[in-house]
C-alpha positions in Angstrom: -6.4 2.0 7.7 -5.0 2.8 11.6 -7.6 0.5 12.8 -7.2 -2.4 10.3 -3.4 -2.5 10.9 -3.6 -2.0 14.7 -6.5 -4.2 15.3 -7.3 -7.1 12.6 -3.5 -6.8 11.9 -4.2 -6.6 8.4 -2.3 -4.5 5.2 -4.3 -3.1 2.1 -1.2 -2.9 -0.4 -3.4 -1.3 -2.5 -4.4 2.3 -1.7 -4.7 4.4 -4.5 -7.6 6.8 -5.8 -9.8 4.6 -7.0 -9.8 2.3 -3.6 -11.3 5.5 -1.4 -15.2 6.2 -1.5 -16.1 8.8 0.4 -19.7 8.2 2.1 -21.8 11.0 4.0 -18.1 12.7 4.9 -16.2 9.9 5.6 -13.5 7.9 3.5 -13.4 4.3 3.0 -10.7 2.0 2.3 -12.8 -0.6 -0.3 -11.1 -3.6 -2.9 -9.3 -5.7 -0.5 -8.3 -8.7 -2.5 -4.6 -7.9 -2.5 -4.1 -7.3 1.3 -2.4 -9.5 3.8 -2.4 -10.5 7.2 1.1 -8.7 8.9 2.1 -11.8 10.8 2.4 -13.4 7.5 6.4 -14.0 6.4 7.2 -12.9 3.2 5.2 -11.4 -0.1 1.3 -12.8 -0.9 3.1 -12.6 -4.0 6.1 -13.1 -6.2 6.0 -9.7 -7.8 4.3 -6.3 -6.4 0.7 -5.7 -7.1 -1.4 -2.5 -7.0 -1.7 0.8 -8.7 1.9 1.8 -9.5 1.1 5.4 -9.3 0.3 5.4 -5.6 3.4 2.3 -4.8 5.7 3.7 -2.4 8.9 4.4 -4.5 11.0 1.8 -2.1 8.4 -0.9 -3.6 9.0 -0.2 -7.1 12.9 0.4 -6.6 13.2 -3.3 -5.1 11.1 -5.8 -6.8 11.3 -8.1 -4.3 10.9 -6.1 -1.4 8.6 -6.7 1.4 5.3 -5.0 1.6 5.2 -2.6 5.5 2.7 -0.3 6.8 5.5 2.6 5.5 4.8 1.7 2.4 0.7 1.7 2.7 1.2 5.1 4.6 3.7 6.4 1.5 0.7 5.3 -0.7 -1.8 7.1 1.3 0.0 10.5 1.4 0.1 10.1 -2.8 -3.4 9.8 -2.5 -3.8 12.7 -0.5 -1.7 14.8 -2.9 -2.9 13.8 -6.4 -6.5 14.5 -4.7 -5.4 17.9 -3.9 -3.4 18.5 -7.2 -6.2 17.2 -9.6 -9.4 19.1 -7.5 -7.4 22.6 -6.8 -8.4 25.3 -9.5 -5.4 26.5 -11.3 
């Protein structure tokens, strides 16, 4: 994700659980229909889009927000946790 922003300039509004595969140890970022191009102005869209479980909660507080890399980095660190909270043995 790092290298997509910083390099192709490019956001995958989209992270959640089911957009990771993990491949001989590493994680990749897959289903990039929804992302954008950063020096694009304004949404791709006219409402958000993604998995509204893993949305950062300024996204789904203001509908008409604009999508950043804080909120793809939000999304990530949900992904981290429900990974943790749903694989740890109670």
């Amino acid at each position: 994700h790092k290298d997509t922003f910083e390099l192709a300039k490019v956001l995958h509004q989209d992270l959640s659980v089911g957009n990771v595969v993990i491949y001989k140890g590493k994680g990749y970022l897959i289903d990039w229909d929804l992302s954008k191009l950063v020096n694009i102005q304004g949404p791709r869209q006219t409402t958000h889009t993604g998995t509204w479980q893993f949305m950062s909660a300024y996204l789904i507080e203001h509908k008409y927000a604009i999508h950043t890399v804080k909120d793809d980095l939000e999304s990530s660190f949900y992904v981290v946790l429900w990974t943790a909270l749903m694989y740890k043995e109670t």
